[in-house]
C-alpha positions as CSV (number, residue, x, y, z in Angstrom):
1,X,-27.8,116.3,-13.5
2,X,-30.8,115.8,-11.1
3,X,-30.4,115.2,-7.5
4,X,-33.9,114.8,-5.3
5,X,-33.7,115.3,-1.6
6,X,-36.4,113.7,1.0
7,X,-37.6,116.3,3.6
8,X,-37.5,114.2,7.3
9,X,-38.6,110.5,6.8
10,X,-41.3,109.9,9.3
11,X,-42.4,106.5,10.8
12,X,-44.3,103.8,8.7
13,X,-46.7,106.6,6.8
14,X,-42.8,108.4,5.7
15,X,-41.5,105.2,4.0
16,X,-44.5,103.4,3.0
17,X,-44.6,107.2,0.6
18,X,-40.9,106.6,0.0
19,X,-41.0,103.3,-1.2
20,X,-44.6,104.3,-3.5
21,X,-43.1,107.3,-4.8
22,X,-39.5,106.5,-5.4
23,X,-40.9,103.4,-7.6
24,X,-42.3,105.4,-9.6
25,X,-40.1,108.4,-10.2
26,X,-36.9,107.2,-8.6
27,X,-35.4,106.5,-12.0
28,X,-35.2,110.3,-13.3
29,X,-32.6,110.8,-10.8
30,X,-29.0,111.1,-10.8
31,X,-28.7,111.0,-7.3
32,X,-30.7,110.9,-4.1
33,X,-30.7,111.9,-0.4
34,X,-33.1,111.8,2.8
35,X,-33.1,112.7,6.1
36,X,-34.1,109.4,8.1
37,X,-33.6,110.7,11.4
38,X,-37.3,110.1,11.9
39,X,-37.6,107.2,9.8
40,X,-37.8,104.3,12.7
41,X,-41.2,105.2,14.7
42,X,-40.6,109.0,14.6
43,X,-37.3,108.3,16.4
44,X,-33.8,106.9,14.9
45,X,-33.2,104.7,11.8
46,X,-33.0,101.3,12.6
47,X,-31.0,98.5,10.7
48,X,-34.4,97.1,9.2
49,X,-35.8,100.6,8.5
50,X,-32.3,101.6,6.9
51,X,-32.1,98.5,4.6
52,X,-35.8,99.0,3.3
53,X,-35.1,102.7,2.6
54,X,-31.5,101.6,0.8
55,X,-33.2,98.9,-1.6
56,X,-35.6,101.8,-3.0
57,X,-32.6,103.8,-4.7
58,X,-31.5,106.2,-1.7
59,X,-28.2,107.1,-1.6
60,X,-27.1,109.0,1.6
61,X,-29.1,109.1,4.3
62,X,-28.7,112.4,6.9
63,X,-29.7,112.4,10.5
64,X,-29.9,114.9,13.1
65,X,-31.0,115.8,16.4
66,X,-32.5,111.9,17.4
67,X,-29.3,110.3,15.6
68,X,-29.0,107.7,18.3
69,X,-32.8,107.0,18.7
70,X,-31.9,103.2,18.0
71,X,-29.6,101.6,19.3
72,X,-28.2,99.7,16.6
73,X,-27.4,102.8,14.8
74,X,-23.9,102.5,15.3
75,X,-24.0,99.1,14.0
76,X,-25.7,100.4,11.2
77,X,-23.0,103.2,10.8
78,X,-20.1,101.3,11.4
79,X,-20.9,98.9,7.8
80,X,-22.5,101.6,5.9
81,X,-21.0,104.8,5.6
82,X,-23.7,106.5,3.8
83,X,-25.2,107.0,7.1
84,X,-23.6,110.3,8.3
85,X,-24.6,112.2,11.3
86,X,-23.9,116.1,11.9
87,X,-20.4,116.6,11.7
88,X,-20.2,119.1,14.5
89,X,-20.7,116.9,16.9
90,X,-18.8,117.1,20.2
91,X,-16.6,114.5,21.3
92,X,-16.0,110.7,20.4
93,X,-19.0,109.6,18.6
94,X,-19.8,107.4,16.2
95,X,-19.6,107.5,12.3
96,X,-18.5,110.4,9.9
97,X,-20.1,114.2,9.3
98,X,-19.7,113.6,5.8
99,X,-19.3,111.3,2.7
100,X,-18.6,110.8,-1.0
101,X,-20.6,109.0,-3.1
102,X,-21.2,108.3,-6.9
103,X,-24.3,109.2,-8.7
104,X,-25.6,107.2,-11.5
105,X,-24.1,109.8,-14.1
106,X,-20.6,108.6,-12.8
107,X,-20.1,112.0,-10.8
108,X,-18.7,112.7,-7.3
109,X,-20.7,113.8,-5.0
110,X,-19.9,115.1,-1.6
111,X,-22.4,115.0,1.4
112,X,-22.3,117.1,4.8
113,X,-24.8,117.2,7.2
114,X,-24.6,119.4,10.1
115,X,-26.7,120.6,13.2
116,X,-27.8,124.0,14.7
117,X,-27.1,125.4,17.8
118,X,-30.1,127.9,18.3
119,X,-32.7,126.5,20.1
120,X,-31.9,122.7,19.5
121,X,-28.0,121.5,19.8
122,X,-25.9,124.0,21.9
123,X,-23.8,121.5,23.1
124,X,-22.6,121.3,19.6
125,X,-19.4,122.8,18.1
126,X,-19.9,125.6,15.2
127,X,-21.9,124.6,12.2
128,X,-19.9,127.1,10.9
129,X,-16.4,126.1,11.3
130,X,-17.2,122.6,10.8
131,X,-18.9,122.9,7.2
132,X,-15.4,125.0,6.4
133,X,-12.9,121.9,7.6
134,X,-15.6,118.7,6.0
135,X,-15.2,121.3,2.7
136,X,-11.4,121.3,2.9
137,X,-11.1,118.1,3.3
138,X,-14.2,117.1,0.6
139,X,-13.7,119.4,-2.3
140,X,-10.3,118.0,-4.1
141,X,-12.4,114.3,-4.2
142,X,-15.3,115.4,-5.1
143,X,-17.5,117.2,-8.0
144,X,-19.7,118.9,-6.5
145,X,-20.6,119.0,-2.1
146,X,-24.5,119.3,-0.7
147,X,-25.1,120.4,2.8
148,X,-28.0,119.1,4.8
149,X,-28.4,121.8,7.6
150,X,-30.8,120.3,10.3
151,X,-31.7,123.0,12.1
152,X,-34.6,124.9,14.1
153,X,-33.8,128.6,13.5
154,X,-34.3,130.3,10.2
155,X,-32.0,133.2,10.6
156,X,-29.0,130.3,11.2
157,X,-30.2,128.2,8.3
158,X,-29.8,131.5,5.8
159,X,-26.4,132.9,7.2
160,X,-25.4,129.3,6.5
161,X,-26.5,129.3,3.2
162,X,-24.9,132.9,2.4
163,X,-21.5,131.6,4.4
164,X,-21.2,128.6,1.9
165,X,-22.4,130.4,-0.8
166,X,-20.3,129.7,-4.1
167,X,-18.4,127.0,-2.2
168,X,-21.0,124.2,-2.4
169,X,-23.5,123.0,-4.8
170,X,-27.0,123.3,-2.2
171,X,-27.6,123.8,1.1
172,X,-31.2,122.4,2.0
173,X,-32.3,122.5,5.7
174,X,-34.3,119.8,7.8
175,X,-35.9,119.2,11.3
176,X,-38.7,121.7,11.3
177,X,-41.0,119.7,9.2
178,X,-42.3,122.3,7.6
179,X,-41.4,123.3,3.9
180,X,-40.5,126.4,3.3
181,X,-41.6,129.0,-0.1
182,X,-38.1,130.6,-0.1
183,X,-36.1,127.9,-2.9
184,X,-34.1,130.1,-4.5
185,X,-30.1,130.4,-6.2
186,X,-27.9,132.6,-4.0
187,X,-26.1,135.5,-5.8
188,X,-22.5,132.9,-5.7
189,X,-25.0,130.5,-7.2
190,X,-25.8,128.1,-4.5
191,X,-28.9,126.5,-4.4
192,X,-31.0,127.2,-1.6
193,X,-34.1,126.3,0.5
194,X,-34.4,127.0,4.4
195,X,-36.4,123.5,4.9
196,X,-37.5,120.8,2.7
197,X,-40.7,119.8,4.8
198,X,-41.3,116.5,6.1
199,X,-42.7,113.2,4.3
200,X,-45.1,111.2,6.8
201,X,-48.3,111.8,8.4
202,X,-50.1,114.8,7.2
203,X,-53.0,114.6,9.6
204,X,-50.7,115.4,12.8
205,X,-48.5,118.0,14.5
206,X,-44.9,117.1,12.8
207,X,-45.8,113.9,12.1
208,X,-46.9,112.9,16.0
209,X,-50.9,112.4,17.0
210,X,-52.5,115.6,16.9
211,X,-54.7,114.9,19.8
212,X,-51.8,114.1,22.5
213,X,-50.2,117.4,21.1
214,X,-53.2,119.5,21.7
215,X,-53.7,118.3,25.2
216,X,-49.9,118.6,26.0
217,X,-51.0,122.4,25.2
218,X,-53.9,122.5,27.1
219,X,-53.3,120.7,30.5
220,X,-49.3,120.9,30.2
221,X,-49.2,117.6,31.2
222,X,-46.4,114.9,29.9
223,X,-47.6,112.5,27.0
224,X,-46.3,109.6,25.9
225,X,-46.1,110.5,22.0
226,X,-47.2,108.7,19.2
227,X,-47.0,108.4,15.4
228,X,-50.1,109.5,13.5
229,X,-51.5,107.7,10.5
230,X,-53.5,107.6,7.7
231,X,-53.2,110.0,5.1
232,X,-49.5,112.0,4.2
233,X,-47.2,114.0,2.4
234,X,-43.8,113.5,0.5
235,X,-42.2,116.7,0.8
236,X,-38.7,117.4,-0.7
237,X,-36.7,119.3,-3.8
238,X,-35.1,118.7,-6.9
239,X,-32.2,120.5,-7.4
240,X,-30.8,120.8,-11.2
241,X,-27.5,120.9,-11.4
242,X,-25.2,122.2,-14.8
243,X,-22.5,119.8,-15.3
244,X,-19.9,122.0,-16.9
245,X,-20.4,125.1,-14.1
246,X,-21.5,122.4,-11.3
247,X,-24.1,125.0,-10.6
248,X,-27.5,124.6,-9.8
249,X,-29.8,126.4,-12.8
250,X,-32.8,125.1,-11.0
251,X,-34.8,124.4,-8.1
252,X,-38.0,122.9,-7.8
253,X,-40.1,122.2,-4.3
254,X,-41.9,119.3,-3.9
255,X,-44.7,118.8,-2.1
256,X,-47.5,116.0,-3.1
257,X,-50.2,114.7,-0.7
258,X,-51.8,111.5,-0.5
């Protein structure tokens, strides 16, 4: 089994790639999830953006941080339910943390996503304790579970990824836009990679004009931030996945400019 997973969907550049690369590779796959939380002009998913991205053969779509960047996200949420958001968090939000879906090879496959606290989402309830009650609650319907862990600090990416070690399939991290080397199969046999980079503009400073960044630097002053364009990046992995163990045997990083 072969499931790919789309580092951070940014703006037009991010699914213009999408649409070109999924086209043409799209069919090797068993199974396939982005992160889209950047999908709609660096900021949200909108209903538009989602049903572009849904007619090129994505699966589940993971958000994060700017979840409610448009506001018909919840509209969006409430008819699709492979639009999750981080499961941790707080209070009475809309749509789920998690979600099964099939893959083409007929196999269940569960979906968490999740947030960090460090340095981005402290308001947040435990990454920790909420991965353990979506995998209670996931594991008797499902085959195997993936974790999208969008997160800003390495050291809480890893200790989740040793914490869920043996107990799910992957755990891939988003949000810093910036793939990691460090893809590897954890000693319980977890699949692993700290972050799977970001597909948009590659000419920028995570995917925003470089220039306003710089001068935001320099001066301190606030900017009003805008997507870069021209050239970019699809960034992402492929996880290979044994269908008698429901282990991963193999991981590969992707990262293709264009």
């Amino acid at each position: 089994m072969k499931i790919l997973t789309i580092g951070d969907i940014f703006g037009r550049t991010g699914r213009n790639i999408v649409e070109e690369e999924l086209d043409r590779i799209g069919g090797k796959y068993d199974f396939i999830i982005a992160n889209a939380e950047n999908a709609s002009h660096g900021r949200g998913l909108s209903k538009p953006v989602y049903e572009q991205l849904s007619a090129v053969g994505i699966d589940v779509f993971t958000m994060g941080n700017h979840a409610w960047g448009c506001p018909d996200i919840e509209t969006v949420m409430r008819y699709n339910d492979n639009v999750i958001r981080p499961a941790n968090f707080e209070g009475d939000v809309p749509g789920s943390g998690s979600v099964i879906a099939a893959a083409r090879n007929g196999l269940r496959v569960g979906v968490i996503n999740l947030i960090g606290r460090t340095y981005l989402q402290s308001a947040a309830s435990s990454p920790f304790f909420s991965a353990d009650r979506e995998i209670q609650r996931l594991k008797p319907k499902c085959d195997i579970i993936l974790v999208d862990f969008h997160a800003e600090a390495t050291s809480e990416k890893m200790a989740l990824g040793y914490y869920l070690d043996g107990r799910v399939t992957a755990v891939f991290g988003t949000h810093t836009h910036v793939q990691t080397a460090d893809s590897k199969i954890l000693p319980k046999g977890t699949g692993y990679i700290t972050d799977l980079g970001m597909t948009g503009p590659t000419v920028s400073v995570l995917g925003l004009d470089k220039q306003t960044i710089v001068n935001r630097f320099l001066n301190g002053m606030p900017q009003k931030f805008t997507v870069a364009d021209g050239r970019g990046q699809f960034c992402g992995a492929e996880f290979e996945i044994d269908e008698n163990s429901m282990k991963v045997t193999k991981i590969t990083r992707i990262y293709k400019e264009y």
